[in-house]
C-alpha positions in Angstrom: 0.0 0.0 0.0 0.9 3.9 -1.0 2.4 5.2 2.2 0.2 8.1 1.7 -2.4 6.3 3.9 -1.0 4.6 7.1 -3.1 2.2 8.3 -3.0 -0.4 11.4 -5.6 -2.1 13.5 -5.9 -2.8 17.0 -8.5 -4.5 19.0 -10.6 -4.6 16.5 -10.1 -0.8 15.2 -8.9 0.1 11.8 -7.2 3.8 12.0 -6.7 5.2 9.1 -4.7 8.0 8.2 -4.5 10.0 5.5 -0.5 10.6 5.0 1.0 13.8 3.6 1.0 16.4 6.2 3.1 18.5 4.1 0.7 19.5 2.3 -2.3 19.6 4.3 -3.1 15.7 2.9 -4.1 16.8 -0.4 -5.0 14.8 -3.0 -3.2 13.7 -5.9 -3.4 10.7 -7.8 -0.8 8.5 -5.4 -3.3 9.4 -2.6 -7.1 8.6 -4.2 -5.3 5.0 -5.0 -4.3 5.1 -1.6 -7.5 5.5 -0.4 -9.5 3.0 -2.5 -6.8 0.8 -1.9 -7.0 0.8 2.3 -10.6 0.9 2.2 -10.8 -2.6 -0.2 -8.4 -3.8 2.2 -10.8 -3.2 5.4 -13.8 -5.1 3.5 -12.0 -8.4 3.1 -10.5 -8.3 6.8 -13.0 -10.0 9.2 -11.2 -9.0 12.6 -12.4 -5.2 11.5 -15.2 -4.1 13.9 -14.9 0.1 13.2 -12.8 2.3 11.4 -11.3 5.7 12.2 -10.6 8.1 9.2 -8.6 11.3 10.0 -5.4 13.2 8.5 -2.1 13.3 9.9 -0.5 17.1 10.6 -2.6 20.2 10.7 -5.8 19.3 8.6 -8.0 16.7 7.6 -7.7 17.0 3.9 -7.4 20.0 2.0 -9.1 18.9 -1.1 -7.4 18.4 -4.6 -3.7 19.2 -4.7 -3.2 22.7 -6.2 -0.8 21.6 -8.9 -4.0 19.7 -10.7 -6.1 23.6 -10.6 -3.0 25.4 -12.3 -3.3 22.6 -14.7 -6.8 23.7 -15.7 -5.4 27.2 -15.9 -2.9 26.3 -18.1 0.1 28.0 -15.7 1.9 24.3 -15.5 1.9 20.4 -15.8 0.2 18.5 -12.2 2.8 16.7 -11.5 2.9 13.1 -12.3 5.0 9.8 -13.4 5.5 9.2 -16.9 2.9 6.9 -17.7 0.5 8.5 -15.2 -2.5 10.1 -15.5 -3.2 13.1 -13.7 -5.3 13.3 -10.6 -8.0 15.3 -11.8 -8.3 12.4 -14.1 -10.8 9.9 -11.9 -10.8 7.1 -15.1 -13.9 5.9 -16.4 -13.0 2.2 -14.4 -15.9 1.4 -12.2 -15.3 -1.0 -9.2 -19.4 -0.4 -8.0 -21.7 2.2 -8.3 -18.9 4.9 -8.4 -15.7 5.8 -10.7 -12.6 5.5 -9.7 -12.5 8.9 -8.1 -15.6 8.4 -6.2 -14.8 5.4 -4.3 -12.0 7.4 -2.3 -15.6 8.8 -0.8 -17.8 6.3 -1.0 -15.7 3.1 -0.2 -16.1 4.2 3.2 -20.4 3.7 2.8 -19.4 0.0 1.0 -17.6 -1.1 4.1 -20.1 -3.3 6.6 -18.3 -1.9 9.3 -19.0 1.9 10.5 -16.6 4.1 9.6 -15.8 7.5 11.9 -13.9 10.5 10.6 -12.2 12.6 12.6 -12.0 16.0 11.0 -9.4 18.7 12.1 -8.1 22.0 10.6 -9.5 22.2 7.1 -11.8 19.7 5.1 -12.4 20.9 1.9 -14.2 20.3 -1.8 -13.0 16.9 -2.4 -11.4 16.8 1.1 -14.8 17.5 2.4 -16.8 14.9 0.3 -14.3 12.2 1.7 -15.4 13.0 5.4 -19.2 12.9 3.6 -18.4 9.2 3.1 -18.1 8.1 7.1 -20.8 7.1 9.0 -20.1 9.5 11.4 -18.3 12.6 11.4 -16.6 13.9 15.0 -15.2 17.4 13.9 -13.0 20.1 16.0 -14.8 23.7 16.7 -12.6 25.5 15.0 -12.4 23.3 11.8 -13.3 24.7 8.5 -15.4 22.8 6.3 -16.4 23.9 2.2 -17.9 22.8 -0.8 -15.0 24.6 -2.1 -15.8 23.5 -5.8 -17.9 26.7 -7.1 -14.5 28.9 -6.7 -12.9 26.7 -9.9 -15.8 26.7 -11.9 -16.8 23.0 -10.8 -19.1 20.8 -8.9 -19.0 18.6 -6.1 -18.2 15.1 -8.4 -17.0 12.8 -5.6 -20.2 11.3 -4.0 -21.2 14.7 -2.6 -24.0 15.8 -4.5 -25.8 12.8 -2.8 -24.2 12.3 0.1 -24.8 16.2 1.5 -28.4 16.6 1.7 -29.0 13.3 3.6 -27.0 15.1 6.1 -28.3 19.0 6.2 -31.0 18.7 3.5 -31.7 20.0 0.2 -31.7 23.4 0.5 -28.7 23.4 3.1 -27.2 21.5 0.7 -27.9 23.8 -2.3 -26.7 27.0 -0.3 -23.6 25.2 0.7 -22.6 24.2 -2.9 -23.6 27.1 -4.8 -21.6 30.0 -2.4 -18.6 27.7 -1.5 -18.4 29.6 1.9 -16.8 27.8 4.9 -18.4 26.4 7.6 -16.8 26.2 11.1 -17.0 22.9 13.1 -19.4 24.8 15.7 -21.9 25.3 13.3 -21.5 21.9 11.9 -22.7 20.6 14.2 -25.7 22.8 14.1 -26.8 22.3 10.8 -25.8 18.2 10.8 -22.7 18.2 9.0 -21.0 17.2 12.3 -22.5 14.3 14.3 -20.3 15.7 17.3 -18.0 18.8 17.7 -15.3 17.8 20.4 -11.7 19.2 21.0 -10.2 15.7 20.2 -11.8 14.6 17.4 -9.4 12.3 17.0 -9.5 10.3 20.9 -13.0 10.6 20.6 -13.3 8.9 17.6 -11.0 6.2 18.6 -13.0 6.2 21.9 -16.2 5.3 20.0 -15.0 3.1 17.7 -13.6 1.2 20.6 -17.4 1.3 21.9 -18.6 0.1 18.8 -15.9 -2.8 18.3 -17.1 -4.5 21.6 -20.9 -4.8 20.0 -21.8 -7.8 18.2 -20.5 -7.5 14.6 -23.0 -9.1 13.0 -25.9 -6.6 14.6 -23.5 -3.8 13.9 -23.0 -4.5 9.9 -26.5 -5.0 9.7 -27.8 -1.7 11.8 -25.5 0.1 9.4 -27.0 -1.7 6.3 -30.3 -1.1 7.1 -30.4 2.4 7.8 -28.3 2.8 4.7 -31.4 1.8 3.1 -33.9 4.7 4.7 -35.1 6.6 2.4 -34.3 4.8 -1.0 -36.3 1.6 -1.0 -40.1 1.7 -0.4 -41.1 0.8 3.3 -42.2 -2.1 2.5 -38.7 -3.2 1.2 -37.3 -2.0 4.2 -39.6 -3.7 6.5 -38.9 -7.2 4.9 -35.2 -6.2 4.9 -35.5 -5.7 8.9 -37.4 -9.4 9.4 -34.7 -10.9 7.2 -32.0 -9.2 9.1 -33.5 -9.9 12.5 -34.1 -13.8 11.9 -30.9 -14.2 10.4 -29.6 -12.6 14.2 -32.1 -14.0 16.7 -30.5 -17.5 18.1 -27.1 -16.7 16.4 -23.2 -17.7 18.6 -22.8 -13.8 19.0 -26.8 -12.8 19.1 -26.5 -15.4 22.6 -23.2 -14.4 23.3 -24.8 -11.0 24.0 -27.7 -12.3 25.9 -25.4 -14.7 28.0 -22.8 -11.7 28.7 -25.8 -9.2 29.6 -27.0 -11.4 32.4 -23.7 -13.0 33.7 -22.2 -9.2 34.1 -18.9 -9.8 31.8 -17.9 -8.4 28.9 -19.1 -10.1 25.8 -16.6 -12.5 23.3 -18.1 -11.9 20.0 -17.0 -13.7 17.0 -15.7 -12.0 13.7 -18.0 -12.0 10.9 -18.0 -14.8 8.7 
């Protein structure tokens, strides 16, 4: 793996870290590989119970790396390997629902496991849609968010034209995207965007990850499934998804395990997912 995301597990917690402080963890080509690449990784291992998504140095990610914008100015050349394309480039290669350049944002949503970022200092346009893609989003007061997009002349084209207004709604979500402006982590957490504002993001993500690693994984992957599914199948689709997922828990090792545990006043020993 690219060692522009550092990743290592423990206990049952995947932190992820987002690997070139230098220069605010922007993205260029080495790092959306980088990205896909760690989050395929996590779906295959069993032993993963939560994942922790946050940048290393003083931001979370600030969005596309600069060289790629002077590009589209015609000042100079992103740079890149012979042989490589450039990173504005997301390649038509679809590995799901989403390009190439979408699944450094949305892998995170394919993963059965939840998936917490941890947003510090700046989190911007595509930077931004990449926290869109956790589950949950625990974000430091003074952090500055933006659909930064609109000031190049472009659109939100990483999952966040979707992902947004389940999270603020529509017209939120249109205000956000058509002015650019920056929010601050206080009021993301008042309009949604933030599911918590806390001084250490990153402990308190790794905190409830922790939490959420000692739950039964199987409940856990299929919570997160199901309400995945609000709001885009008809109730009556998720109501049979809910007595499918239930009767494939009720009587199960772990489903017991937690019963057993509960009543004997221990911690639980739940089993990895099949």
């Amino acid at each position: 793996m690219s060692d522009r995301v550092a990743v290592s597990i423990s206990h049952g917690v995947a932190d992820v870290r987002m690997n070139r402080p230098d220069k605010l963890n922007a993205l260029d080509q080495a790092m959306f590989s980088a990205l896909v690449e760690a989050g395929e990784s996590l779906k295959t291992d069993r032993s993963v119970r939560a994942v922790v998504l946050s940048g290393e140095g003083r931001g979370f990610c600030a969005g596309l790396d600069f060289g790629s914008f002077m590009a589209m100015a015609g000042d100079s050349e992103p740079s890149a390997a012979p042989g490589e394309r450039p990173a504005v480039d997301f390649e038509a290669e679809r590995t799901s629902i989403a390009n190439r350049g979408q699944m450094a944002a949305y892998v995170w949503q394919e993963l059965e496991v939840p998936v917490i970022a941890a947003v510090h200092g700046v989190a911007l346009g595509r930077g931004f849609q990449i926290a869109l893609g956790a589950d949950i989003r625990i974000v430091a007061p003074d952090a500055r968010m933006s659909v930064l997009e609109i000031r190049w002349g472009l659109i939100p084209d990483m999952t966040g034209t979707q992902m947004l207004p389940r999270l603020v709604g529509l017209d939120v979500a249109k205000e956000l995207t058509f002015t650019g402006r920056m929010v601050s982590g206080v009021e993301a957490g008042e309009i949604g965007l933030a599911t918590k504002v806390s001084d250490n993001p990153r402990e308190d993500a790794l905190a409830l990850a922790a939490e959420i690693a000692a739950k039964s994984p199987h409940a856990v992957a299929g919570a997160k499934q199901l309400l995945n599914m609000a709001g885009f199948v008809s109730l009556g689709e998720g109501f049979k998804a809910e007595e499918r997922t239930i009767r494939s828990l009720i009587g199960s090792a772990n489903q017991v395990e937690a019963v057993k545990a509960y009543f004997d006043k221990r911690d639980p020993q739940f089993q990895d997912r099949d």
